[in-house]
C-alpha positions as CSV (number, residue, x, y, z in Angstrom):
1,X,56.2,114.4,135.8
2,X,55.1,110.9,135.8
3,X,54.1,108.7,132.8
4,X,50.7,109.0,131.7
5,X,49.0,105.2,131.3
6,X,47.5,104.4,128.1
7,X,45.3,100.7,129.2
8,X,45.1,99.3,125.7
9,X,41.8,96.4,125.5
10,X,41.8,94.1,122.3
11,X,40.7,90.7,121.6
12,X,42.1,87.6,120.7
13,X,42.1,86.7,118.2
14,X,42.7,90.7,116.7
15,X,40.2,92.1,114.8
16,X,41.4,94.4,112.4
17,X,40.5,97.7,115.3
18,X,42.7,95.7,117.6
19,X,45.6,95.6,114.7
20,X,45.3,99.8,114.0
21,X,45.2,100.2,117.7
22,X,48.6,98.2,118.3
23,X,50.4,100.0,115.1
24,X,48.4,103.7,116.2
25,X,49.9,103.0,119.8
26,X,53.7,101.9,118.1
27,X,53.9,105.0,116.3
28,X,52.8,107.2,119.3
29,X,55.3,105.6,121.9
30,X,57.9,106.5,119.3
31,X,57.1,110.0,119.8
32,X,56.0,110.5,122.9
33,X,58.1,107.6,125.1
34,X,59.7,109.4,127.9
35,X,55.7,110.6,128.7
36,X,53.7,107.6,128.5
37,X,53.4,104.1,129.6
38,X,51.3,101.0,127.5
39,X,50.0,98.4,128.9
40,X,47.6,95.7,126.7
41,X,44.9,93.8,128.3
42,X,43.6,90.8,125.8
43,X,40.7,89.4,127.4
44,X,38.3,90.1,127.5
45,X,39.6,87.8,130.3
46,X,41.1,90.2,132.5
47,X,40.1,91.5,135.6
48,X,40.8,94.9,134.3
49,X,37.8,94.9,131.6
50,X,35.4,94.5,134.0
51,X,37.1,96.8,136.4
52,X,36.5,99.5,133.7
53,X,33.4,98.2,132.6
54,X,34.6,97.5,128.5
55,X,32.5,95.1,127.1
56,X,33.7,95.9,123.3
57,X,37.2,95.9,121.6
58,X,39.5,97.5,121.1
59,X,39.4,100.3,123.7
60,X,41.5,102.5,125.5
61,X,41.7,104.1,129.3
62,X,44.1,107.2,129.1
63,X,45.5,108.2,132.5
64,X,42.1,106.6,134.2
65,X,39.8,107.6,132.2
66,X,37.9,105.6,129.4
67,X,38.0,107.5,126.3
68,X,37.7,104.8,123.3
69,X,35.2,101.8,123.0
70,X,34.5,99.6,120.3
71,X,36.7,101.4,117.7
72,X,40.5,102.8,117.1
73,X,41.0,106.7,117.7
74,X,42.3,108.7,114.7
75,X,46.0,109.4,116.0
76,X,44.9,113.4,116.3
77,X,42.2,112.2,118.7
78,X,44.2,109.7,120.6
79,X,47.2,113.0,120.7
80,X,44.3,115.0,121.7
81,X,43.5,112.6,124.4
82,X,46.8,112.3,125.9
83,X,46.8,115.9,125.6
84,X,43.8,116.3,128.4
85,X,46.1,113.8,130.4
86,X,49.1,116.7,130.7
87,X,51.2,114.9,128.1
88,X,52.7,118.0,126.2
């Protein structure tokens, strides 16, 4: 199976979202790391928020879907997300 991409968006500098999205995201690679791959866009400079239309941080896209705008998931909804992606 491949990895299931989690596209991480948060500003520079962090607001305090952006800092619960980077330790929410550390604790869930712990557990599920042969499953999923992370990748942070701070922007919102890169071509990638507009490619996904994100005009608020922190977000996320799971697999490539965008589930999270403008706040950081509760770890059972960001488990539940990645669940709906085929992570097991």
């Amino acid at each position: 199976m491949s990895k299931v991409k989690i596209e991480a968006f948060v500003s520079i500098p962090p607001c305090s979202g952006g800092v619960a999205v980077k330790r929410l995201l550390k604790e869930i690679e712990s557990e599920f790391s042969d499953q999923i791959e992370i990748v942070f866009h701070t922007g919102p400079g890169d071509q990638e928020w507009s490619e996904y239309a994100i005009d608020n941080a922190p977000a996320m896209v799971i697999g490539d879907l965008v589930k999270f705008v403008g706040l950081a998931p509760s770890k059972r909804s960001l488990i539940g997300a990645l669940h709906e992606a085929g992570v097991e």
